[in-house]
C-alpha positions in Angstrom: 25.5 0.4 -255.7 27.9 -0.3 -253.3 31.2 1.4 -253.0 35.1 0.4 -251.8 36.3 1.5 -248.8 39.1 3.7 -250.1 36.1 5.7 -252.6 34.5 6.3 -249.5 37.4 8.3 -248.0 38.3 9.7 -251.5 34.7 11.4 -251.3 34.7 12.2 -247.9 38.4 13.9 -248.0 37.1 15.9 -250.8 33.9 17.5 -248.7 35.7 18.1 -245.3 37.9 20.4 -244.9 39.6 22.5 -241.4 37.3 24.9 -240.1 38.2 28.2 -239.5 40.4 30.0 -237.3 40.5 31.6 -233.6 42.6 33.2 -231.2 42.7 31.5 -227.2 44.0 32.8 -224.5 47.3 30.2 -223.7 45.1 28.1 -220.9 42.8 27.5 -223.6 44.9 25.8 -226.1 45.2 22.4 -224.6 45.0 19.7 -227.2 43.7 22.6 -229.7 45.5 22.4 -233.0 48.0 25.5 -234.3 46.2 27.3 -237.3 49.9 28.9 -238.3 53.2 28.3 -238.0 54.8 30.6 -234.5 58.6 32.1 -235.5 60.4 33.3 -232.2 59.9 37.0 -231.7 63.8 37.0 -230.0 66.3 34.7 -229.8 66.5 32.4 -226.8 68.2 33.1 -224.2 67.7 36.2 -225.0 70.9 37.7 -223.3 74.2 35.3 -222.5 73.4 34.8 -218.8 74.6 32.2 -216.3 73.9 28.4 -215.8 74.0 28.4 -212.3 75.1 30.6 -209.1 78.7 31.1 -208.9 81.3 33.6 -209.9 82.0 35.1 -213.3 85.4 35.6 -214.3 88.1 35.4 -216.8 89.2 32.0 -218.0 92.9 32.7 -217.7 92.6 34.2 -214.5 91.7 30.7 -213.0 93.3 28.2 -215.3 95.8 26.7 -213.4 93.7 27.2 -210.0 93.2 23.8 -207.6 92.6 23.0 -204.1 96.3 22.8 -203.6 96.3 26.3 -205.4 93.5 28.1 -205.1 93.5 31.7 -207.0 92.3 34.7 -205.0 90.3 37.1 -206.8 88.5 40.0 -205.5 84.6 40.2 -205.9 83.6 43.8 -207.8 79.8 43.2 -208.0 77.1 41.3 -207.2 74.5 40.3 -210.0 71.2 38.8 -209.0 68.8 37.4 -211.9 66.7 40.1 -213.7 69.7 42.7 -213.3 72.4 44.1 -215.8 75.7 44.9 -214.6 77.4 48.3 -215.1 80.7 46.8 -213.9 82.5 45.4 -216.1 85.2 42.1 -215.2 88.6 42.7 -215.4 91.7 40.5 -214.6 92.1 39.7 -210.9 88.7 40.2 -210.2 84.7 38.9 -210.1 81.3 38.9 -210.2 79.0 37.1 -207.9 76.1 35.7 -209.9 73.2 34.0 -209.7 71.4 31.3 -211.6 69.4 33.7 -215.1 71.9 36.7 -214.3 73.4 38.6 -217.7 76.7 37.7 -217.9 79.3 41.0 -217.4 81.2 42.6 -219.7 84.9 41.0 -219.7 83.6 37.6 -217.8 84.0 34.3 -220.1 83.5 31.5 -217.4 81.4 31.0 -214.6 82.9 28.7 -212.0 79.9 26.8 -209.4 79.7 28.6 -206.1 80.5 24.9 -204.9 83.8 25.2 -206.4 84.9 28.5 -204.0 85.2 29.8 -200.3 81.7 31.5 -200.5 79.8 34.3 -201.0 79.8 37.4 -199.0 83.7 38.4 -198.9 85.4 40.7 -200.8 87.9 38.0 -201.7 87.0 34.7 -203.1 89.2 31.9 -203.4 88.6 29.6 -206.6 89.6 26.0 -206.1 88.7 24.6 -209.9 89.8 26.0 -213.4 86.6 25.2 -215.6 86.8 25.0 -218.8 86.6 28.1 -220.7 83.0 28.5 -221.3 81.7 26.6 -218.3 78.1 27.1 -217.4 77.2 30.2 -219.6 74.4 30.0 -221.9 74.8 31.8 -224.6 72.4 34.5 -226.4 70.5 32.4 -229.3 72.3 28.7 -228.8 68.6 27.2 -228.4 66.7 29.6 -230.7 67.5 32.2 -233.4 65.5 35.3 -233.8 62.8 34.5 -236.5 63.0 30.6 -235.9 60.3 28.7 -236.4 59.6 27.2 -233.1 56.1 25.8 -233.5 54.7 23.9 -236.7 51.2 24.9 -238.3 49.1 21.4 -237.3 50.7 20.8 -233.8 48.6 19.7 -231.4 49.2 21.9 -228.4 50.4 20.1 -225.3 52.1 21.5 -221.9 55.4 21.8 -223.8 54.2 23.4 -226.9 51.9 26.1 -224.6 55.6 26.3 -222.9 57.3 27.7 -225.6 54.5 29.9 -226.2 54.6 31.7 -222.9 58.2 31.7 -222.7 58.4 33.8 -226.1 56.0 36.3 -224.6 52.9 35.4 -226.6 49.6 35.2 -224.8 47.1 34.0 -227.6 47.9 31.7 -230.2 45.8 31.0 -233.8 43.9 27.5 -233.3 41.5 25.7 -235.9 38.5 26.2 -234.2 37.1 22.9 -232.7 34.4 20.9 -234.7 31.3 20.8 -233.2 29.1 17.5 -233.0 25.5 16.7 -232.8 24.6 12.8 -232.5 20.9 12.1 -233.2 19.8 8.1 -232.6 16.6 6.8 -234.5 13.9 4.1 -233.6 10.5 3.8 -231.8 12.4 0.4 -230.3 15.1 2.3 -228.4 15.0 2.9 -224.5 17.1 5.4 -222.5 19.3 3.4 -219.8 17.3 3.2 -216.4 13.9 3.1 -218.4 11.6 0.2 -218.0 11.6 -2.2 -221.3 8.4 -3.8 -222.4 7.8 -6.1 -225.4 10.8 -5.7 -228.0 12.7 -2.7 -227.0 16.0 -2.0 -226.5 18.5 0.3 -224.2 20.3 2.8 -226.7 23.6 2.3 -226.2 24.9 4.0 -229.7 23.7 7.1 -228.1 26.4 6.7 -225.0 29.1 4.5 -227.0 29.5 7.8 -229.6 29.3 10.2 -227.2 32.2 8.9 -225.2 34.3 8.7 -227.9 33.5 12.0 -229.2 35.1 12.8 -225.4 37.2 10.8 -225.7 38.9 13.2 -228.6 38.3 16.3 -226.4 35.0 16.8 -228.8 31.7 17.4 -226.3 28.7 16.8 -228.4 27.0 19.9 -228.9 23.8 18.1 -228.7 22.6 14.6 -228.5 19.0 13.8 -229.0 17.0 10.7 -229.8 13.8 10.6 -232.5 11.1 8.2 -233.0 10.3 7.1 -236.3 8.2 9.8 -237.6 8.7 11.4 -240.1 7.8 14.6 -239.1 9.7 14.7 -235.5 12.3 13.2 -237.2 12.9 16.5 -239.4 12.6 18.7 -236.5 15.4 16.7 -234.9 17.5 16.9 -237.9 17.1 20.3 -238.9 18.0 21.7 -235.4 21.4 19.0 -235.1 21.9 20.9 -238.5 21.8 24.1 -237.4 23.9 23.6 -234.4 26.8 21.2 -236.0 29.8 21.1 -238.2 29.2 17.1 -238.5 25.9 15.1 -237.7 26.2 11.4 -236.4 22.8 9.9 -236.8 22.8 6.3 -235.5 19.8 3.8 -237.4 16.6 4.2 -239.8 19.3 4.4 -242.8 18.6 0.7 -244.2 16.0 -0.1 -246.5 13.1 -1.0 -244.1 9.5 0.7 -244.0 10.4 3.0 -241.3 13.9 4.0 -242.2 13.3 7.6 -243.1 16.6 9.2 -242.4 17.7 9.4 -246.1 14.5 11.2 -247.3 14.5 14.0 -244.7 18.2 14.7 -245.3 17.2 15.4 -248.3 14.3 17.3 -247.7 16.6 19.4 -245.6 19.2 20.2 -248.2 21.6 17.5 -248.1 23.2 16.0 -250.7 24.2 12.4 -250.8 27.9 11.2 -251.9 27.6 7.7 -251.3 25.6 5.2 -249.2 26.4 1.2 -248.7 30.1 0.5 -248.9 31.4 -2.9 -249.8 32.7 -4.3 -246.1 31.8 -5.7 -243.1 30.6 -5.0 -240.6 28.6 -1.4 -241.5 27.8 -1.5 -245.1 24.7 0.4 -245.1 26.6 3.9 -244.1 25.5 7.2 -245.9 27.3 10.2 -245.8 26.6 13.4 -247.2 27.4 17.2 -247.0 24.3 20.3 -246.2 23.9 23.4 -248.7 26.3 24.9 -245.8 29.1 22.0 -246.1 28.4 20.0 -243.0 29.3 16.7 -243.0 26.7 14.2 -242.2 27.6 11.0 -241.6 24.5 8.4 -241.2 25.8 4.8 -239.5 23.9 1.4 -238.8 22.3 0.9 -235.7 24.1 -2.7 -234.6 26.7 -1.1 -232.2 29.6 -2.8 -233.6 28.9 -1.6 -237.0 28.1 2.0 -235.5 32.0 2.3 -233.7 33.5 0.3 -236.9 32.0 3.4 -239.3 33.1 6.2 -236.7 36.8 4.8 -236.6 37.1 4.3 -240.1 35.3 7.6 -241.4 34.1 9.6 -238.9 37.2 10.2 -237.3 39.4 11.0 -240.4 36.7 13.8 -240.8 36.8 15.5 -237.5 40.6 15.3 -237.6 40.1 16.8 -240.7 38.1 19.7 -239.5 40.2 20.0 -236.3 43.4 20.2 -238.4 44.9 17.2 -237.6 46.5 15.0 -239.6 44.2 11.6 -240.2 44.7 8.9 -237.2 47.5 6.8 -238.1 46.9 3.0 -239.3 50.2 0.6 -238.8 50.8 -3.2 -240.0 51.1 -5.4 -236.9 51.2 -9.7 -238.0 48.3 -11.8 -236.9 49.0 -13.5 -233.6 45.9 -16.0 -234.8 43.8 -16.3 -238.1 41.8 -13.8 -239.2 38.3 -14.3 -240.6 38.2 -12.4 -244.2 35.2 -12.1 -246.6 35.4 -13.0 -249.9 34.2 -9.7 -251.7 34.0 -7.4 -248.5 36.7 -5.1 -246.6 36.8 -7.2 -243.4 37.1 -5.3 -240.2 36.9 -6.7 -236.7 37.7 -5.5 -232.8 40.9 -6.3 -231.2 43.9 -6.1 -229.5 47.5 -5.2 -230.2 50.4 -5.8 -228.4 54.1 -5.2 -228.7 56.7 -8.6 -228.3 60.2 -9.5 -228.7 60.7 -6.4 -231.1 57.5 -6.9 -233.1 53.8 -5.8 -233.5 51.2 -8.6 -232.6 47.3 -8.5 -233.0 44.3 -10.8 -232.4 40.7 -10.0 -233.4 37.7 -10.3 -230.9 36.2 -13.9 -230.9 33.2 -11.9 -230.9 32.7 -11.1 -234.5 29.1 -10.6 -235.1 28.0 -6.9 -235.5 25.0 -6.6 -232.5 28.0 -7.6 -230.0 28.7 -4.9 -228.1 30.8 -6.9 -225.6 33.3 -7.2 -228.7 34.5 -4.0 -227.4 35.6 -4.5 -223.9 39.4 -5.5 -223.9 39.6 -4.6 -227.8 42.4 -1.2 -228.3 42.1 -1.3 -232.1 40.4 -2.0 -235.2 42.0 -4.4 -237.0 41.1 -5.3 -241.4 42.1 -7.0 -244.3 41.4 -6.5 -247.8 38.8 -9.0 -249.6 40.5 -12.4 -249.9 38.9 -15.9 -250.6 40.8 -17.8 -247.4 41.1 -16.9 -244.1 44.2 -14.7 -243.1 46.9 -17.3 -241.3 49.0 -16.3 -238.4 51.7 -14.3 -239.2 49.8 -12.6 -242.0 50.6 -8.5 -242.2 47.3 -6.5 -241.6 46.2 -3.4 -241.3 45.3 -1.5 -237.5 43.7 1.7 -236.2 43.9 2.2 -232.1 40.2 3.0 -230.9 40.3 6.8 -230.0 40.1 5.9 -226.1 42.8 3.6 -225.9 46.2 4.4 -224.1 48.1 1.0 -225.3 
């Protein structure tokens, strides 16, 4: 019996959930996903310092100064960066500073070295009054102590490892990272730079999943291809199980005399939630979850069908273990008709493209599910709902960018 497309995810949200968590080093956390939220350990800056390399002074002492009337002031102490003064400011007098330096007791104003006669006198003339306040940062005005700084479920970039290092911390609590085995199926099925003979084929599922696993920063923890026997075929299967948080097996999940990936899933453990949903292309997915909770995720061997299924459902699951928050889908109006199906959930490659303010999309004129060519040029994944006519242009529907693309 088949099932809708939004059953599917309903069953598949309720068997995946994040993995567990693990502490990296900071230049291992690249595109890892925070496993708790990070409050600042200090306030930031951490001490009222200056903005740049000048002189700090008191306000009133300079007010009124120009370059017609500069005001003299005598310079009491020098303050590089990383050192506290002892000396405090008082009226008539300065402090050299430089760019990071804690500001001195008594000083209010920091006035550009640009804006004097110089370093290296004992009297300085200022040629500017500043505002009161100019270029002093001030303990806490970016962060509070106890702030939170980072989110649980961000997705650690340069900036976000950034703040890390500059609050001190050297580790940080990921989700660990899902780990992948991808298993192919079928006596027919060649390895790229073999010889064909007869009716075979190259295996291109094998490469197109891979990629896209990479593609998410995911490298397959095993990929291995298995002939249809029965036997072999376990082996393969147990041993993807054993290594894996989720199993991609590509083919032999139909109802043909040599599809025997359904039986030795089972015979290994796992139990089925659903298998044939109601769309098209890739109705004859299974997916299922191992005694141990790994997701399994069984798709049809016509390419198209194969990336349509690991967009849709496979992805939303390793997000899902990762931490992350499910790929996003967005409405963009058809820039030409779209081909529906009367009782199926119609999906189909394409493109999408922003114009004069508005979200455009056009699906592949390739639309049958062996056409792997459909792919090249396509940057999303573009479906409608059932409907007895064809979508016109202009119609609202529904798009997923392929993991790879950067449009």
């Amino acid at each position: 019996m088949m099932i809708t497309v939004q059953e599917a995810h309903r069953l598949i949200n309720q068997s995946v959930a994040a993995l567990g968590m693990e502490e990296l080093p900071l230049d291992q956390l690249q595109e890892r996903v925070l496993a708790r939220e990070v409050r600042a350990p200090f306030s930031l800056p951490r001490f009222t310092n200056s903005a740049m390399d000048g002189f700090a002074l008191k306000w009133s002492d300079i007010s009124a100064a120009s370059r017609e009337s500069p005001v003299r002031l005598q310079v009491t102490d020098k303050i590089p960066a990383g050192t506290l003064s002892t000396l405090p400011v008082s009226s008539g007098g300065c402090a050299e500073i430089m760019t990071g330096a804690p500001m001195p007791e008594g000083a209010d104003t920091v006035v550009a070295f640009e804006e004097s006669s110089g370093f290296g006198m004992e009297f300085v003339k200022i040629y500017k009054a500043q505002k009161k306040g100019a270029n002093v940062r001030y303990s806490g005005e970016e962060v509070a102590l106890d702030e939170i700084v980072l989110q649980k479920g961000f997705s650690l970039s340069p900036a976000e490892i950034a703040v890390l290092a500059s609050f001190g911390f050297a580790s940080a609590p990921v989700h660990k990272k899902p780990r992948v085995a991808i298993v192919t199926v079928g006596d027919e099925v060649r390895n790229p730079g073999e010889e064909l003979s007869g009716a075979e084929i190259y295996n291109c599922n094998r490469f197109l999943l891979e990629s896209a696993c990479r593609s998410l920063g995911i490298g397959p923890v095993m990929v291995r291809h298995a002939p249809d026997d029965r036997e072999l075929l376990r082996e393969v299967l147990a041993l993807a199980l054993n290594e894996c948080d989720l199993l991609i097996t590509v083919g032999g999940i139909s109802s043909g005399e040599y599809d025997f990936v359904q039986q030795e899933l089972s015979a290994l453990g796992v139990t089925k939630k659903f298998w044939k949903i109601a769309q098209k292309p890739g109705k004859p997915l299974y997916f299922g979850s191992s005694n141990e909770g790994k997701a399994v995720f069984s798709l049809p061997g016509n390419p198209v069908s194969a990336l349509v299924c690991f967009v849709e459902y496979c992805l939303p699951a390793l997000s899902a273990l990762a931490g992350k928050p499910a790929p996003v889908k967005f409405c963009a109006a058809l820039a030409e008709p779209f081909t529906s199906d009367k009782k199926r959930h119609r999906f189909l490659l394409g493109t999408v493209w922003a114009e004069e303010g508005q979200l455009l999309c056009k699906a592949s004129l390739k639309v049958e599910s062996h056409m792997i060519t459909a792919v090249v040029g396509s940057n999303c994944l573009i479906e409608a709902e059932p409907s007895i006519e064809p979508l016109s242009r202009g119609s609202q529907v529904l798009c997923t960018m392929l993991p790879w693309s950067k449009r």
